[in-house]
N, C-alpha and C positions, 0 to 999 in steps of 0.2 A: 504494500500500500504506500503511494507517496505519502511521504511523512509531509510534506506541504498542504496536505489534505485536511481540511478544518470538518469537524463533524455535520456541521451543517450540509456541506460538500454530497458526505459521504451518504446523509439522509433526504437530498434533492437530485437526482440525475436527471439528466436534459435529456427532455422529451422533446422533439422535433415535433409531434403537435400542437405542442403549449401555446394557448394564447393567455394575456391579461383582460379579465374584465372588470372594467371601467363603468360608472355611471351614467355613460355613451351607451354601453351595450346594452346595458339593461334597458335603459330606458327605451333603446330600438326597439326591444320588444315587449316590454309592457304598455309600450303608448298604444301603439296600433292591432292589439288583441284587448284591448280598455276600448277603446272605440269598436271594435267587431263584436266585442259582447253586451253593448249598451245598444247595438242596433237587435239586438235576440227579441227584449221586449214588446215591439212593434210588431213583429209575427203575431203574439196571441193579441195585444189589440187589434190586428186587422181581423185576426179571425173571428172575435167576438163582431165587431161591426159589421162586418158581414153577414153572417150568424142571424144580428141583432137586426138585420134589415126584414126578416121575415116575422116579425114579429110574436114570437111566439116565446114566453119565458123557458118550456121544457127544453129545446130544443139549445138556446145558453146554457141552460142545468146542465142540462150531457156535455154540452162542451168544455165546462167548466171543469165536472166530474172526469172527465175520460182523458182531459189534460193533465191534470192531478195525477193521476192510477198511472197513466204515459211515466211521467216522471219519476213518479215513486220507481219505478220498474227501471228506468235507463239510471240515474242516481247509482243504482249497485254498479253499475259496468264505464266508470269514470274513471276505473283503475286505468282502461284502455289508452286514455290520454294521460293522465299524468303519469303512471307506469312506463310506457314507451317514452314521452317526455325526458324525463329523470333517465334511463341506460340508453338514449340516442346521444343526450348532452354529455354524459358518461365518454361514450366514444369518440364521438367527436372531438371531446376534448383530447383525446390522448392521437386524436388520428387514424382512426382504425374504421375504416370505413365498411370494411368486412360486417364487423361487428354492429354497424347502423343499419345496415341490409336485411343483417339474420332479426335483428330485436321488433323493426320493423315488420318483415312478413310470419313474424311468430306472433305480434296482437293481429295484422290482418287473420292470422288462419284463426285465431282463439274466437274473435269478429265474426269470423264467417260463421263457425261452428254455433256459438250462442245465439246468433243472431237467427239463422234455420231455427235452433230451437223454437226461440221463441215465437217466430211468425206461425209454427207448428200448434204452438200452446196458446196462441190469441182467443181461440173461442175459450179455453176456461179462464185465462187471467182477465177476460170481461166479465166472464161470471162470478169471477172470486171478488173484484172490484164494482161488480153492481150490489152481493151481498153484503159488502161492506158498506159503501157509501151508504146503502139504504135507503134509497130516493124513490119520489115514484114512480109507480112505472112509464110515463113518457119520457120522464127523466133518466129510467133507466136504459132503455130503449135506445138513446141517442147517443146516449152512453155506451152501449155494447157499440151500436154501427163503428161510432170512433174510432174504438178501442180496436176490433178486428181489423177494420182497413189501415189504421197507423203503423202497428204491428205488422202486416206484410214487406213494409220496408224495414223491419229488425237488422237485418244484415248488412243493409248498406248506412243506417243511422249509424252502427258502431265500428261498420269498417271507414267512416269521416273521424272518430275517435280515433281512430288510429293516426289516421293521415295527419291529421291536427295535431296530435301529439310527434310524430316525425319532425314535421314543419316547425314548430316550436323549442324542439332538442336540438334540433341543428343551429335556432336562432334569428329565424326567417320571419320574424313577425309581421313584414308589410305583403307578404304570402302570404300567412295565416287570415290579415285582415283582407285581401283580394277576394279568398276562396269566403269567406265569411259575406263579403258583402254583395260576392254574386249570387249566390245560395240566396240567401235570406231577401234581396230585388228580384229573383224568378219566383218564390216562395210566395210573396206578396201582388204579385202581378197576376198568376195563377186561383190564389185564390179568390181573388173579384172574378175571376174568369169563370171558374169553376163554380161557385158559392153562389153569385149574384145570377152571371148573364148566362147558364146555362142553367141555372135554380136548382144545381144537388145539394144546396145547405152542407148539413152539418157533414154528409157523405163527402160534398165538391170540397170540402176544407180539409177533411183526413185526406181523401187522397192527393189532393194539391200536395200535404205534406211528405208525402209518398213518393210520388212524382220526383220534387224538389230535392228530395235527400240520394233519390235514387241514382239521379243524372250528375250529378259531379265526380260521383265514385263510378261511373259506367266508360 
């Protein structure tokens, strides 16, 4: 061992992927994912609006409800984004690009597999989520349509958790904000189109959602 060698030395070797981050980098990518998650909001008010143009309270009830049980359900599977998140930033940081590839398509395949599941299991987790809510029955009713046609795009809502976790480990935030803000401007467009001028309500708005999540991961 060089005796010139200070321990610190000895407990730092130079990684050729190393970068320093600075209040530059961070902030590159908390600003423009703070702006791609403050437009999320505006999806369920337009849905409501929509919704709310046919004037019928059950018909919000279910959407309210079916939004709700939606959540409750995709909330478990967040791991997919910040999991991939956290061992992409990992790699990247050290340079290993192998290693961003493999972490990558092990949430897409994990995405795929849950996501089948679940568009599999939609009719009961509407009925496990109408006996719970416990609403009436138009309200539940609107509530099931939701629920089942949300849930057939299960696969690709979490294989976008993945991709957005990717994008985000790597450090790409005004990527993250692109895909976030074309998503969420076809998602809203769609559902006036769907909702309003072709009148499938509460159905034109699930699957609007359907649709919108389906086509950027296609």
């Amino acid at each position: 061992m060089d005796q010139g060698a200070t321990p610190a030395d000895a407990r730092s070797p130079i990684n050729p992927g190393s970068f320093v981050v600075t209040n530059r980098s961070v902030l590159a990518i908390a600003v423009p994912m703070t702006l791609a998650y403050l437009t999320t909001p505006m999806l369920g008010l337009v849905d409501t609006a929509v919704v709310g143009q046919f004037g019928d309270a059950a018909l919000l009830g279910g959407l309210a409800a079916g939004a709700l049980v939606f959540d409750v359900v995709f909330t478990t599977f967040n791991f997919l984004r910040s999991g991939t998140t956290g061992l992409v930033a990992q790699a990247f940081g050290r340079g290993d690009e192998l290693e961003e590839q493999a972490v990558f398509w092990r949430a897409v395949l994990i995405a795929v597999v849950a996501g089948i599941v679940l568009a599999a299991l939609a009719p009961l987790v509407a009925i496990a989520g109408q006996k719970f809510m416990g609403a009436e029955p138009r309200v539940s009713e609107a509530m099931g349509i939701y629920i089942r046609i949300r849930l057939l795009a299960a696969p690709f809502s979490l294989i976008n958790y993945a991709i957005l976790g990717y994008v985000l480990g790597r450090g790409e935030g005004g990527l993250g904000l692109m895909l976030q803000l074309v998503l969420n401007g076809i998602n809203i467009a769609l559902c006036f189109l769907l909702g309003l001028e072709l009148g499938w309500g509460v159905a034109g708005v699930a699957r609007n959602r359907r649709i919108t999540i389906a086509r950027p991961s296609s």
